[in-house]
N, CA and C atoms as a LAMMPS dump frame, in Angstrom:
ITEM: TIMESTEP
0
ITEM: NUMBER OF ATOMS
537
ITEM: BOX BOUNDS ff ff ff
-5.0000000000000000e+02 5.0000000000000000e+02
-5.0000000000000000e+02 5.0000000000000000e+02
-5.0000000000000000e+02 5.0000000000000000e+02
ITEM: ATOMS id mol type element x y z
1 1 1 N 149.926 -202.448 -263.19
2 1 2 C 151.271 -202.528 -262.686
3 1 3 C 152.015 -201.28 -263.137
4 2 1 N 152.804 -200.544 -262.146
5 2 2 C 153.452 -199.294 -262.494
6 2 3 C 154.297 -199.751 -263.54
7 3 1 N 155.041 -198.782 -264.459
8 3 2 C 156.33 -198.784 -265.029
9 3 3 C 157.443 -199.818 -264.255
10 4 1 N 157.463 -198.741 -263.01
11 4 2 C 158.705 -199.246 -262.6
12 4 3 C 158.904 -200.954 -261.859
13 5 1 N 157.614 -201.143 -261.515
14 5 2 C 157.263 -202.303 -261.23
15 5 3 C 157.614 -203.385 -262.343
16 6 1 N 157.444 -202.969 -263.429
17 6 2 C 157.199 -204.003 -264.739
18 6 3 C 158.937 -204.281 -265.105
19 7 1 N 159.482 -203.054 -264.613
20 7 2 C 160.859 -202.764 -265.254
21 7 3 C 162.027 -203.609 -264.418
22 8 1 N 161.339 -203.343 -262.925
23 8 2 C 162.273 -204.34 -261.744
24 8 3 C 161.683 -206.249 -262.345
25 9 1 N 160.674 -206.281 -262.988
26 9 2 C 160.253 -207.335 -263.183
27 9 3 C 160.852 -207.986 -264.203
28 10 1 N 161.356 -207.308 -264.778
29 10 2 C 162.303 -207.656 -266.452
30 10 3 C 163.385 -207.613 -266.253
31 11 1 N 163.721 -207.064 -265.171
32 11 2 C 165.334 -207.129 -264.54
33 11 3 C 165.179 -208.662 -264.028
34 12 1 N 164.752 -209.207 -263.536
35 12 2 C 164.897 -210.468 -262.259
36 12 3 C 164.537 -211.488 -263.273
37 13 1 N 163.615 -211.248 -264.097
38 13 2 C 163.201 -212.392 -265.173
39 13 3 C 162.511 -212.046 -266.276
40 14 1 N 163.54 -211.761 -267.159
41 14 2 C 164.119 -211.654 -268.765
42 14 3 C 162.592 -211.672 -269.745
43 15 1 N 162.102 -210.79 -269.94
44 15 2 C 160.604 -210.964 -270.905
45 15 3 C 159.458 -210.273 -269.85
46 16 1 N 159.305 -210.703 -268.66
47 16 2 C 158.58 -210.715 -267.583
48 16 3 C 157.438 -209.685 -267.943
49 17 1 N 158.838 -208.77 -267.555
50 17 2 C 158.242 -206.97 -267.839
51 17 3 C 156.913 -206.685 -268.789
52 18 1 N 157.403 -207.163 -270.083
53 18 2 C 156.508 -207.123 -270.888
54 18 3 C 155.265 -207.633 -271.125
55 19 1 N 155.04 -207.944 -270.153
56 19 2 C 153.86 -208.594 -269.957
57 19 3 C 153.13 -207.627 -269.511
58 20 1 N 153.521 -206.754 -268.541
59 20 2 C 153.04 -205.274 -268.521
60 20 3 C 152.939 -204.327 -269.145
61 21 1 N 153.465 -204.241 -270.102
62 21 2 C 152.953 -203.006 -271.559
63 21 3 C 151.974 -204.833 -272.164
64 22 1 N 151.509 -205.208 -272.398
65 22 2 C 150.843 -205.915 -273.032
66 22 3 C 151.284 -206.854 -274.242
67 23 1 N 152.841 -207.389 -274.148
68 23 2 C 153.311 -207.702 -275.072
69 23 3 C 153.407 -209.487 -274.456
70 24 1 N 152.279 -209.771 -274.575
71 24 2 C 152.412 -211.124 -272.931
72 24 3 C 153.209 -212.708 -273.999
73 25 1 N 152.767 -212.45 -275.193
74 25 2 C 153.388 -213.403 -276.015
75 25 3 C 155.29 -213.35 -276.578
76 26 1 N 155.76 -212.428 -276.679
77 26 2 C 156.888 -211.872 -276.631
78 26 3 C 157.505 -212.196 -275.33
79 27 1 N 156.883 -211.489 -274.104
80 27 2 C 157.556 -212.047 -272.603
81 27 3 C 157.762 -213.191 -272.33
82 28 1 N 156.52 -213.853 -272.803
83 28 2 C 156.832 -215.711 -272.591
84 28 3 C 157.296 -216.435 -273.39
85 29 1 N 157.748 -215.816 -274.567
86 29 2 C 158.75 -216.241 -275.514
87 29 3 C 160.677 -215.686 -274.68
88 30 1 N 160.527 -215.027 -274.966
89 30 2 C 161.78 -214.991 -274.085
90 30 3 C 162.084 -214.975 -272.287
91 31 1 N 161.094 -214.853 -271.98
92 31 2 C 161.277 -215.965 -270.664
93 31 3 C 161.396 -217.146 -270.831
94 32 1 N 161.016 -217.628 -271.305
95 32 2 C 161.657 -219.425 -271.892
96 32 3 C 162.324 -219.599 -272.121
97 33 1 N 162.804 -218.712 -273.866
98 33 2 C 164.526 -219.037 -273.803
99 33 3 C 165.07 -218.264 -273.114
100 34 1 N 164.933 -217.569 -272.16
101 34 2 C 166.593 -217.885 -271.151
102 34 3 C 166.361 -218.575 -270.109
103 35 1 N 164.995 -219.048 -269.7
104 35 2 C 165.54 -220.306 -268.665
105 35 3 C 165.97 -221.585 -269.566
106 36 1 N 165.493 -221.648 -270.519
107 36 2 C 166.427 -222.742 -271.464
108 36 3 C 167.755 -222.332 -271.376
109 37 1 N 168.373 -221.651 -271.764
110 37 2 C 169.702 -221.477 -271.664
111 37 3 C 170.623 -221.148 -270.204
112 38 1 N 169.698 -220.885 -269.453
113 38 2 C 170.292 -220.491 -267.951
114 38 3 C 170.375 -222.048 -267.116
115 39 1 N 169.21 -222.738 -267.821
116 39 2 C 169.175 -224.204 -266.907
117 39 3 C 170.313 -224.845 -267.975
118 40 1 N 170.729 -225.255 -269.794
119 40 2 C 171.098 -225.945 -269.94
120 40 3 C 172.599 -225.417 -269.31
121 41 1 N 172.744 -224.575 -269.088
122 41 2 C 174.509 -223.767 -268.553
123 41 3 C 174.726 -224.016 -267.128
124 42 1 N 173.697 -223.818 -266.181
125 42 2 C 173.481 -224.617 -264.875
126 42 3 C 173.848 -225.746 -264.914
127 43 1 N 173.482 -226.613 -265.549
128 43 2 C 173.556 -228.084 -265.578
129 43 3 C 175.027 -228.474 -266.465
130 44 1 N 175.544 -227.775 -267.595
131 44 2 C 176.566 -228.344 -267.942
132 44 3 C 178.13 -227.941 -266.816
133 45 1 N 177.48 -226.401 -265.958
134 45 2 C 178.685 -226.408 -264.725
135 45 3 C 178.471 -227.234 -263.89
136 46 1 N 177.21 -227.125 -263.226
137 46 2 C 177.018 -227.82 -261.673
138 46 3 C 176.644 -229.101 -261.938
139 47 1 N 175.417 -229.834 -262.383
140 47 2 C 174.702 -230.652 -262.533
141 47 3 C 175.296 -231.898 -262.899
142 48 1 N 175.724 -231.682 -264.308
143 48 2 C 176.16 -232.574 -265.243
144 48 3 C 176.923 -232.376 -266.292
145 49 1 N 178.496 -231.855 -265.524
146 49 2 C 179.091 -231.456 -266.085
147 49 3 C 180.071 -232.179 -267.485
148 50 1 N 179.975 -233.298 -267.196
149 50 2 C 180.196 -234.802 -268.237
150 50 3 C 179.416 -234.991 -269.292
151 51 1 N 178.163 -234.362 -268.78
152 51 2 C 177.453 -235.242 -269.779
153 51 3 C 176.748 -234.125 -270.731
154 52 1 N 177.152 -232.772 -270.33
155 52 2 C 176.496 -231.359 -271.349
156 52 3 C 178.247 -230.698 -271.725
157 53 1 N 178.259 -230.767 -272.958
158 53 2 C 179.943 -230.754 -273.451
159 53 3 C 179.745 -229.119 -273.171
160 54 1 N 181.332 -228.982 -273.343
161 54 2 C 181.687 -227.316 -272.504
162 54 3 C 180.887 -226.682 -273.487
163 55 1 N 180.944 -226.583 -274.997
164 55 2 C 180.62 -225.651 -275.933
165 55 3 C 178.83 -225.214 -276.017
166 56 1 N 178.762 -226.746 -275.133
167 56 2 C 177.174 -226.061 -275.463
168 56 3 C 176.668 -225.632 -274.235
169 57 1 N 177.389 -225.825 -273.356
170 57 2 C 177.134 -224.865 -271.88
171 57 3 C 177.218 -223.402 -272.22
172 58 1 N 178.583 -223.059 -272.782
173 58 2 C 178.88 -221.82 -272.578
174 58 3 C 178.301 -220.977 -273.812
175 59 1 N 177.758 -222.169 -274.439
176 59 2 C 176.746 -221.354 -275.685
177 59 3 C 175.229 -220.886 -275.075
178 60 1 N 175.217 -221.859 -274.341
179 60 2 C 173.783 -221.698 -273.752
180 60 3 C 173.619 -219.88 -272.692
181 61 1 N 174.975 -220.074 -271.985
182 61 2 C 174.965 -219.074 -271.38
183 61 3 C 174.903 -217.548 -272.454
184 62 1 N 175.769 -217.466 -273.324
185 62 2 C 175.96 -216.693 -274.004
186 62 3 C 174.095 -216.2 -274.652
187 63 1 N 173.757 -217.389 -275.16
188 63 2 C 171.867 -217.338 -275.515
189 63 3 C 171.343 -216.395 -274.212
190 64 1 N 171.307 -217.07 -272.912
191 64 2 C 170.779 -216.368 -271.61
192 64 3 C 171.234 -215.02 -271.948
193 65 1 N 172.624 -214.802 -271.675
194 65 2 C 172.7 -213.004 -271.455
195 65 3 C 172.239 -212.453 -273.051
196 66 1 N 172.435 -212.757 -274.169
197 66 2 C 172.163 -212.005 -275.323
198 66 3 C 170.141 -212.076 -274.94
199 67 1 N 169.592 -213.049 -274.705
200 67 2 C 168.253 -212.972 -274.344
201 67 3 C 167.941 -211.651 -273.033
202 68 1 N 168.63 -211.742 -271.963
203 68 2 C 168.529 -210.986 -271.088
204 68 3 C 168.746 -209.37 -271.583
205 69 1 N 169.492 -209.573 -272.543
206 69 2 C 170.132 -208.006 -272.958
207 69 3 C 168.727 -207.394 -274.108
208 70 1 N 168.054 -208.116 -274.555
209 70 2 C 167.505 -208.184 -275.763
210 70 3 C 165.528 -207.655 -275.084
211 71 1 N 166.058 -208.436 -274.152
212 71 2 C 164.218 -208.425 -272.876
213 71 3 C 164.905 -207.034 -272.434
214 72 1 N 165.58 -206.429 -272.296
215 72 2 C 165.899 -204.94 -271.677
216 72 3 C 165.52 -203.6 -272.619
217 73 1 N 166.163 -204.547 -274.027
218 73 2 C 166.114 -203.331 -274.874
219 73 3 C 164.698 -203.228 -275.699
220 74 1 N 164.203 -204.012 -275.428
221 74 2 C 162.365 -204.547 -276.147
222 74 3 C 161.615 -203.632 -275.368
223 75 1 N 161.614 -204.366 -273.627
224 75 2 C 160.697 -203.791 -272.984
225 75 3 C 161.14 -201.911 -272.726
226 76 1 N 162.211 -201.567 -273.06
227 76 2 C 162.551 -200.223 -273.515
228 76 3 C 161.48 -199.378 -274.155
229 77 1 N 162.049 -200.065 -275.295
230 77 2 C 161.33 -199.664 -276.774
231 77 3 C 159.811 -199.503 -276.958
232 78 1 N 159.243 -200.326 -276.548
233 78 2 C 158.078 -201.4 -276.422
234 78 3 C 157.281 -200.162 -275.254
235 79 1 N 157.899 -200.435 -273.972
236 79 2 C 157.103 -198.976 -273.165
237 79 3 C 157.113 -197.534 -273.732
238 80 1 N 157.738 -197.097 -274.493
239 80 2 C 158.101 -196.072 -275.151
240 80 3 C 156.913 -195.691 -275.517
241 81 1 N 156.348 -197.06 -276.778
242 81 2 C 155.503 -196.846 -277.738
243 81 3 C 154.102 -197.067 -277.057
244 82 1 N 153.854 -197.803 -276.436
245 82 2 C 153.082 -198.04 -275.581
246 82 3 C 152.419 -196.643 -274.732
247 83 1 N 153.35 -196.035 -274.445
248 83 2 C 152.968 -194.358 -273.582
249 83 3 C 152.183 -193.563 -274.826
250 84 1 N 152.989 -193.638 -275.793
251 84 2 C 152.788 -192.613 -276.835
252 84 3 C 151.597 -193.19 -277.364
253 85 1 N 151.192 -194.451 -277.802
254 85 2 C 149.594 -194.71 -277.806
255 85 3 C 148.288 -194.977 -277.076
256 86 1 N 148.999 -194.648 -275.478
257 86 2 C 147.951 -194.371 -274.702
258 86 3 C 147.735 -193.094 -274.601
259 87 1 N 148.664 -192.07 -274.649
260 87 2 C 148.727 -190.812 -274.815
261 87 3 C 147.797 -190.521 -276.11
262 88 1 N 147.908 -190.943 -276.714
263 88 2 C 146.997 -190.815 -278.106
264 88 3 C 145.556 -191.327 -277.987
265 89 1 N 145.305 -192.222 -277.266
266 89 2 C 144.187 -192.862 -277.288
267 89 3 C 143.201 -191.766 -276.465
268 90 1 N 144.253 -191.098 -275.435
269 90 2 C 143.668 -190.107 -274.546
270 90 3 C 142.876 -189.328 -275.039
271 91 1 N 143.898 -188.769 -276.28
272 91 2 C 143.617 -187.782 -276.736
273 91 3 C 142.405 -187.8 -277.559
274 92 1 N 142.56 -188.85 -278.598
275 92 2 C 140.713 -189.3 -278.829
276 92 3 C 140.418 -189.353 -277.986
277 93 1 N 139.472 -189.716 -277.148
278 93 2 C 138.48 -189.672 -276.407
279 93 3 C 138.39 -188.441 -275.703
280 94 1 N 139.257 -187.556 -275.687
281 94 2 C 138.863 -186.347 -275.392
282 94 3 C 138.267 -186.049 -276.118
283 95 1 N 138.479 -186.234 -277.633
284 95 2 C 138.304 -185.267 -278.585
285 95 3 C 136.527 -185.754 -278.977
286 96 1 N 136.379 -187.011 -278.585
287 96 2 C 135.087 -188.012 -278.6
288 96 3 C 134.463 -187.282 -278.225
289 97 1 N 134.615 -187.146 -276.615
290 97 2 C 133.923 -186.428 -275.672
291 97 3 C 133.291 -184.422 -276.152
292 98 1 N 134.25 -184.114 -276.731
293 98 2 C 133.745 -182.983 -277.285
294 98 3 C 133.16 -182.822 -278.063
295 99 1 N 133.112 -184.164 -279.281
296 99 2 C 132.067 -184.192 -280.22
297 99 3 C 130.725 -184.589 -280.03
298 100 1 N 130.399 -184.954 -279.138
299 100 2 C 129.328 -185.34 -278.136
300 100 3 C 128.736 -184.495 -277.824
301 101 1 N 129.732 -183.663 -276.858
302 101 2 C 129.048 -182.64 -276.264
303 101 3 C 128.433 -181.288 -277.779
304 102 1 N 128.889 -181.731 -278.645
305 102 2 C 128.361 -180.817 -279.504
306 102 3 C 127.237 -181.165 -280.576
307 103 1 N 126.864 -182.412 -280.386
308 103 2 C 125.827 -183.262 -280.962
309 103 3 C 126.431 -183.483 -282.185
310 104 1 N 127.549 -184.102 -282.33
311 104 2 C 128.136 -184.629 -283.874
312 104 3 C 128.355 -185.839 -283.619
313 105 1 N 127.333 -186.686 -283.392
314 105 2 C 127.601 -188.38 -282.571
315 105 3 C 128.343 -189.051 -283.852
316 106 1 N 128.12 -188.501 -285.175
317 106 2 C 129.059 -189.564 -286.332
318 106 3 C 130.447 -189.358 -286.131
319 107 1 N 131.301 -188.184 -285.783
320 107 2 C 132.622 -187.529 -285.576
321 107 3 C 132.513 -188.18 -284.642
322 108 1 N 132.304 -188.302 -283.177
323 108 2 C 132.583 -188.705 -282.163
324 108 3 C 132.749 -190.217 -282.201
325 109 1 N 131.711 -191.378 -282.511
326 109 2 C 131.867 -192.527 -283.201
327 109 3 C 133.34 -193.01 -283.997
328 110 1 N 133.191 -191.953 -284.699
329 110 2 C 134.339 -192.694 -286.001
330 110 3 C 135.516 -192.241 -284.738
331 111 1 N 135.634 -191.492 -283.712
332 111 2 C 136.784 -191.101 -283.261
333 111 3 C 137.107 -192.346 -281.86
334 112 1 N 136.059 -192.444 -281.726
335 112 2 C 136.03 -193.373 -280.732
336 112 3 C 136.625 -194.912 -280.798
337 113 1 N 136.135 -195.476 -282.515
338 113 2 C 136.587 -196.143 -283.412
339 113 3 C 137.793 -196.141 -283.405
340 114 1 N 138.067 -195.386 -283.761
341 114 2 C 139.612 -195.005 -283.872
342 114 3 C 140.44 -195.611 -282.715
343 115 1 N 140.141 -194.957 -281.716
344 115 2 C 140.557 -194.798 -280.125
345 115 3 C 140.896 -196.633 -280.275
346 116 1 N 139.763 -197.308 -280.209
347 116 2 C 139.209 -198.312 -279.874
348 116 3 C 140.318 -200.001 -280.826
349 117 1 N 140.475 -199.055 -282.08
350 117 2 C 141.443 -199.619 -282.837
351 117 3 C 142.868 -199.596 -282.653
352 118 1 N 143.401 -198.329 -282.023
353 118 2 C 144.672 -198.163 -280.887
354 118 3 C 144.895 -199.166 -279.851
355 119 1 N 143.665 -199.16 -279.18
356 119 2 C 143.604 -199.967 -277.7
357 119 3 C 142.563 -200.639 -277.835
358 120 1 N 141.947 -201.839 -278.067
359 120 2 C 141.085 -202.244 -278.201
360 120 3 C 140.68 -202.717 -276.659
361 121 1 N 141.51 -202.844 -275.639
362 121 2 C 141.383 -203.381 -274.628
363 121 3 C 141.239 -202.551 -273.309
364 122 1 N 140.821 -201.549 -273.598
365 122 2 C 141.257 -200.128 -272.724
366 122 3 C 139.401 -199.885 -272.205
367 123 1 N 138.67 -200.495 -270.737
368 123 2 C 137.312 -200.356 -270.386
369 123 3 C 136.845 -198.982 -270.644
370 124 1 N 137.608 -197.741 -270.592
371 124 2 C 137.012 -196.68 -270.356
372 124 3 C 136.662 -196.285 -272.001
373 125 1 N 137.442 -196.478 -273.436
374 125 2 C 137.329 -196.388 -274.349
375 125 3 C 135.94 -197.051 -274.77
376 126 1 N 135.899 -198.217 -274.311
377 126 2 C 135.056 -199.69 -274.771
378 126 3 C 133.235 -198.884 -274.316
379 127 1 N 133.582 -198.435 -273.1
380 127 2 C 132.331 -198.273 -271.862
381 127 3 C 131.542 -196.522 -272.73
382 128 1 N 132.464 -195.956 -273.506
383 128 2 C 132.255 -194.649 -274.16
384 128 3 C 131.469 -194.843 -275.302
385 129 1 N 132.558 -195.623 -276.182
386 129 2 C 132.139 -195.941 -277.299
387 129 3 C 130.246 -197.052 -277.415
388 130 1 N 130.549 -197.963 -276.379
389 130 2 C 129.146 -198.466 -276.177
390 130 3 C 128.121 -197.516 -276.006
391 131 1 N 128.361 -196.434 -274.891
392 131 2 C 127.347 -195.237 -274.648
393 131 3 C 126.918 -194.609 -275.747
394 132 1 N 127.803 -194.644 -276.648
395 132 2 C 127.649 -193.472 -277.602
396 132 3 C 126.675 -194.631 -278.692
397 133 1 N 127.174 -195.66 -278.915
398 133 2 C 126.014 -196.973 -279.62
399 133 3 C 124.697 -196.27 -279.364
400 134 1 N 124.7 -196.969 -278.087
401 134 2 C 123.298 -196.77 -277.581
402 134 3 C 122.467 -195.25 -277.987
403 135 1 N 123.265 -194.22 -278.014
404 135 2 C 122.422 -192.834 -278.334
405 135 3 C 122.992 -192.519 -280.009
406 136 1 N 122.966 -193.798 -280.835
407 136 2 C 123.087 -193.732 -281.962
408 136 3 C 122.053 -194.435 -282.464
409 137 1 N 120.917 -195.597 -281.246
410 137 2 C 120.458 -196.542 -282.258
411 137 3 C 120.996 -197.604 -282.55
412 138 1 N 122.262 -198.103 -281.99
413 138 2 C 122.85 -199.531 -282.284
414 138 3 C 122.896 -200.258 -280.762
415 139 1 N 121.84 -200.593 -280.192
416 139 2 C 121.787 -201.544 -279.378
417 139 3 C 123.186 -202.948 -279.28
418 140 1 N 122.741 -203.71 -280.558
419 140 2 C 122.997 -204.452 -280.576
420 140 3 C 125.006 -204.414 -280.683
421 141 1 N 125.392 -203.576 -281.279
422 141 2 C 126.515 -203.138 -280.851
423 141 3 C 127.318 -203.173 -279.845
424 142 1 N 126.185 -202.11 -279.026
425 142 2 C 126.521 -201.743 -277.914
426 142 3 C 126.524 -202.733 -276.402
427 143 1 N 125.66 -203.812 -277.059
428 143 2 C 125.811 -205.138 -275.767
429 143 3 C 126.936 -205.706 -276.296
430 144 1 N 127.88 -205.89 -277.335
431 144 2 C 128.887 -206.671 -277.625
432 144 3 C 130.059 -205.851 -277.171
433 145 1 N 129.994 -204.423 -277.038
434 145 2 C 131.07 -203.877 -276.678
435 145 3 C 131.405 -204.201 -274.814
436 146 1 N 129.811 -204.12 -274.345
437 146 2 C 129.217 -204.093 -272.985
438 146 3 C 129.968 -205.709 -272.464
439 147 1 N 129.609 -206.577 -273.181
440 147 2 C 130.136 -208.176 -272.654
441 147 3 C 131.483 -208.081 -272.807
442 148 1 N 132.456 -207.151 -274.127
443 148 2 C 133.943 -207.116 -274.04
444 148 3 C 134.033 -206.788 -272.547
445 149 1 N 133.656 -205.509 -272.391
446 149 2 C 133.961 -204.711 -271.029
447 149 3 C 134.154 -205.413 -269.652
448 150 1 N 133.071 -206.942 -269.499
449 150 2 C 132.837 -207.723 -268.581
450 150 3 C 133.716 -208.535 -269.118
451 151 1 N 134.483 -208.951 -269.95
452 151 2 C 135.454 -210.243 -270.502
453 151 3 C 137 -209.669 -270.029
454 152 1 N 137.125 -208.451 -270.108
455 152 2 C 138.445 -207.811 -269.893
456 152 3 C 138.722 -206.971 -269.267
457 153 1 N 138.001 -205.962 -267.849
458 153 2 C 137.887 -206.233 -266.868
459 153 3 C 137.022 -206.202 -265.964
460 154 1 N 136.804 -207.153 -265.634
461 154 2 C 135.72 -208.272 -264.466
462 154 3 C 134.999 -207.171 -263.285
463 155 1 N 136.335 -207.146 -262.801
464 155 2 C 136.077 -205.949 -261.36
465 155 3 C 136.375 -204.8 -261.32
466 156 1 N 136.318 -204.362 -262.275
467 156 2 C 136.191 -202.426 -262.913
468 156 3 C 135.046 -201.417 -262.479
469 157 1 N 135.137 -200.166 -262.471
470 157 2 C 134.206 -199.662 -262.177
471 157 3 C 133.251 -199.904 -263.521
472 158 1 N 134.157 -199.785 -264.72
473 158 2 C 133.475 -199.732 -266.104
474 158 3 C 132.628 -201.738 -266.121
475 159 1 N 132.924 -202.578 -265.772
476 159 2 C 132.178 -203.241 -265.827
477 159 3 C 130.813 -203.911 -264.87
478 160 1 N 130.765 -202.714 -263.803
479 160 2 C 129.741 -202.852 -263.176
480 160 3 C 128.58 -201.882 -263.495
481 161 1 N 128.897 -200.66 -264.538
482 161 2 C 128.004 -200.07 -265.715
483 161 3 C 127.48 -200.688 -266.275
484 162 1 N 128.369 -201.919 -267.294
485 162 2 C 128.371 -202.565 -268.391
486 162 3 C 127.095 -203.781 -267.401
487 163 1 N 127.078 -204.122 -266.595
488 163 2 C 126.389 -205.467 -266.229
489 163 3 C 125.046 -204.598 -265.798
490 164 1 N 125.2 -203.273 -265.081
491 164 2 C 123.774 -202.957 -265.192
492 164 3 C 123.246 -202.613 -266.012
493 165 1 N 123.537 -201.804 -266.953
494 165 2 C 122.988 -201.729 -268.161
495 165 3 C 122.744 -202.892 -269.096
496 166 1 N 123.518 -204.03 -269.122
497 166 2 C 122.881 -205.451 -269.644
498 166 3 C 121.591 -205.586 -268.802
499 167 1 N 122.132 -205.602 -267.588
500 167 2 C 120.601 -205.961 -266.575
501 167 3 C 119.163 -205.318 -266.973
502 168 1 N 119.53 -203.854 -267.497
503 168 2 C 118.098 -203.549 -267.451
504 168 3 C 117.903 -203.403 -268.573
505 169 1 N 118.834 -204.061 -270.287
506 169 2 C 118.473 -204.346 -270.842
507 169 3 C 117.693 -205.456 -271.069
508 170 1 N 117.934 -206.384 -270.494
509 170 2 C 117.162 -207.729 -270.087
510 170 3 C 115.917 -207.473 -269.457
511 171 1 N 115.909 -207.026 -268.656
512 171 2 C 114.483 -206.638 -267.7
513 171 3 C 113.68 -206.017 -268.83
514 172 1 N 114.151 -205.4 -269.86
515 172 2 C 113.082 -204.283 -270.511
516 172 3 C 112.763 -205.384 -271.458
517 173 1 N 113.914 -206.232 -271.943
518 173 2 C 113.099 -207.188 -273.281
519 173 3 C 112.056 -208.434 -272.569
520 174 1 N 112.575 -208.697 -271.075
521 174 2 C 111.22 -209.739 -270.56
522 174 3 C 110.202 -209.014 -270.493
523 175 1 N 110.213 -207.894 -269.861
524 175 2 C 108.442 -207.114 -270.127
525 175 3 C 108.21 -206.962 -271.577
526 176 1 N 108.965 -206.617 -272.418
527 176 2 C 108.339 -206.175 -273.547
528 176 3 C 107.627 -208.001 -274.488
529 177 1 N 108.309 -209.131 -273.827
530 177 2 C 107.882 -210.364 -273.66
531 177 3 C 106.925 -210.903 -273.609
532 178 1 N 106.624 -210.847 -272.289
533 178 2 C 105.25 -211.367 -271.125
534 178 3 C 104.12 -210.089 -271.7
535 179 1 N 103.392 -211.269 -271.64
536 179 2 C 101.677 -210.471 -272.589
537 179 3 C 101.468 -209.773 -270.843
């Protein structure tokens, strides 16, 4: 989801946004409370106006906009930091990639690591760092990074790597199997 997509999304409903920088527990925390407070203020004007006393209507409302104001200045903040550690994460894996290319697979590893500890959820980091397993000698690693890749995202280019390379890891351990 673009920026600006996430941003019109936090405008219309309070937390929303944030669900797009990855903050999905935060968004649905305050998407709740302000439809809590937007419905109990609804209901003490329109609904049931007798039976929800003025103070806690207009408290409720007051909760809604301080919530609404609060989901603006988060998902602000929150994308800010979010750029600046994908920007960073970039930047490892560039820097991965060059240690690679220079046969220093322990530098490249620990950098990848790194990367991986930034964003743990990021396929192209996950799909690198597995590669680099594998031409280290850690198989077994490298299928746990391989099944993340297929757990988080499904229909990626990076997880249709990840499933063939399971595949013909499988194929190689049934022959190495069968007498």
């Amino acid at each position: 989801m673009s920026r600006s997509a996430g941003l019109l999304l936090n405008l219309l409903i309070p937390g929303a946004g944030l669900v797009s920088i990855r903050r999905e527990w935060l968004g649905l925390a305050l998407a709740l409370l302000f439809a809590v407070g937007v419905n109990i203020w609804i209901a003490g004007q329109w609904i049931a106006p007798l039976a929800v006393p003025r103070w806690l209507s207009f408290l409720a409302l007051g909760m809604g906009i301080a919530d609404w104001l609060a989901a603006q200045t988060l998902f602000v903040h929150l994308a800010r930091r979010h750029d600046a550690i994908q920007t960073e994460v970039d930047s490892l894996l560039s820097q991965a990639k060059r240690d690679a290319s220079e046969n220093d697979l322990d530098t490249a590893l620990a950098v990848l690591e790194a990367a991986t500890a930034l964003d743990g959820e990021r396929p192209d980091v996950l799909a690198a760092e597995a590669d680099l397993l594998d031409a280290c000698g850690k198989p077994a690693e490298a299928r746990r990074l391989r099944r993340r890749i297929l757990s988080i995202a499904p229909s990626s280019e990076w997880a249709a790597a990840a499933e063939k390379s399971l595949a013909t890891e499988r194929s190689q351990a049934s022959d190495f199997i069968e007498p």
